[in-house]
N, C-alpha and C positions, 0 to 999 in steps of 0.2 A: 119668536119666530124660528120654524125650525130654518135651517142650513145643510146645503149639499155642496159640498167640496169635491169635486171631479179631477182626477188623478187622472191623466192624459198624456200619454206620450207614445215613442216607437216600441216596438217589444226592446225590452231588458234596461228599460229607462229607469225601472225600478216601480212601477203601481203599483204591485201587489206587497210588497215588502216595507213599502213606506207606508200603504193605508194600513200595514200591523201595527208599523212603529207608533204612527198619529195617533191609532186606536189605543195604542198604550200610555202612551204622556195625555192625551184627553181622561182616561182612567185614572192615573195617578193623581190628576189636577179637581178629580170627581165632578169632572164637565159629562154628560150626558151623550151619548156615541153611539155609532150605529157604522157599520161596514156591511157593503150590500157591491160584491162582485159580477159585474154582469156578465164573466165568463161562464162563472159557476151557474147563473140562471138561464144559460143556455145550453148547457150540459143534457143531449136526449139527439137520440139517433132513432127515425131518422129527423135531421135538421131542417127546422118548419120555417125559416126565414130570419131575417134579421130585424126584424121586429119582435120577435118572440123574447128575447130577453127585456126588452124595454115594458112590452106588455105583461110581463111577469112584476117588473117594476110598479107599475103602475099595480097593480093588486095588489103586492104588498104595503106601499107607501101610507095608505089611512093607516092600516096596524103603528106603524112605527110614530105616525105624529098621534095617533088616540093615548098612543101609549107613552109619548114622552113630549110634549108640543115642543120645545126648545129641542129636540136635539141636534147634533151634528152630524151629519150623515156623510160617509166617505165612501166614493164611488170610483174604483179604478176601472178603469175604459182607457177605449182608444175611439176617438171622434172619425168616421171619415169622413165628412163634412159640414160646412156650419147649419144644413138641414138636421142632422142628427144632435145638433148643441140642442135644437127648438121641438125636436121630438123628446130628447130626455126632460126639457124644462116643463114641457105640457102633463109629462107621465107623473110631477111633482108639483102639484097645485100647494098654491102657497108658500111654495121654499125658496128660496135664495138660493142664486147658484152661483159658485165658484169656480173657476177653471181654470187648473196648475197642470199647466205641461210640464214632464219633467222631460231632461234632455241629458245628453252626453256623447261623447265622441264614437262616430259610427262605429270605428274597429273597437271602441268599450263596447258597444250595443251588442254587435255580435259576438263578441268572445263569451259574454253574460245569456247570450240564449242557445249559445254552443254547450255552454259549461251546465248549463240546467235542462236543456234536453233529455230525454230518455233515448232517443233514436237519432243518426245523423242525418238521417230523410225528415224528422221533422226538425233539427237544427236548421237545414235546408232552407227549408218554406218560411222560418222566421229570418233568416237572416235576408233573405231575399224579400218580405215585409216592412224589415228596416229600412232595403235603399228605397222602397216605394213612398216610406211615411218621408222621407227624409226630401225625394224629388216634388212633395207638395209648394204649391204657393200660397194655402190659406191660415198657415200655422199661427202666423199674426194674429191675423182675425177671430179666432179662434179659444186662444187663450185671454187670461185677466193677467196671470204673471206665468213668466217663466222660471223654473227651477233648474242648476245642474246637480246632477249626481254625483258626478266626479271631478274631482278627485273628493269630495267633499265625502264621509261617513254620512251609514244612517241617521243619524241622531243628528248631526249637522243639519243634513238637508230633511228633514223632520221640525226642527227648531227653525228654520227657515219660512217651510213651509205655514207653520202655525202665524208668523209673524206677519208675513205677506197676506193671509188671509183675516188677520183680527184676530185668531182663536186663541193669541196667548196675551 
């Protein structure tokens, strides 16, 4: 049965950096992997809504289970609420879904999307994202486990994550 592991947190929690890292100890272990970024599938100006990256999802998702039925699928996102858990899980028939928030200390979150920014106008808007994800009450609910990033290393919170999900 394939599997979709959802990498969910505030900006600079680390999604995109640890679905590398997963994708690479899954390779090394010659476990079967797929990384499917919904920022990158919503990359097009002008911006047709926030469902556009889901339904992009859902188009690609037959290719990947025709072409591997077990794989693992690593999906970093940001949920903003538990309707959007039930829209990604519909866009994935058949899959199992996993959902790893990952987490860290506000003043870590934003120093981590100050220091990768290209522009201090969009450091701005992300750190200003952080206290929004941060002032929610559904984070519970939300997640299956929670992971921290820090102080912990990639590979740490990597080797974590595999374990909390069954993948190692």
């Amino acid at each position: 049965m394939a599997e979709v592991l959802a990498l969910h947190g505030s900006p600079g929690a680390g999604k995109s950096t640890l679905a590398r890292a997963l994708a690479l100890t899954l390779a090394q272990a010659n476990i079967p992997w797929g990384v499917i970024d919904l920022d990158e599938l919503s990359l097009i100006h002008p911006y047709p809504g926030r469902s556009f990256p889901r339904e992009n999802l859902r188009a690609l998702w037959p290719n990947y289970v025709a072409a591997v039925p077990d794989i693992k699928l690593i999906i970093p996102t940001v949920f903003a609420d538990e309707q959007e858990v039930e829209l990604l899980h519909a866009a994935l028939p058949g899959a199992r879904l996993i959902i790893c928030e990952l987490t860290a200390p506000i003043d870590i979150l934003k120093q981590r999307v100050t220091d990768r920014e290209p522009t201090e106008e969009m450091a701005v808007g992300l750190r200003r994202w952080v206290d929004v994800y941060h002032a929610r009450s559904d984070l519970e609910r939300i997640r299956h486990f929670l992971v921290k990033t820090y102080p912990a290393t990639v590979d740490e919170s990597a080797r974590t994550i595999l374990q909390l999900a069954h993948w190692a």
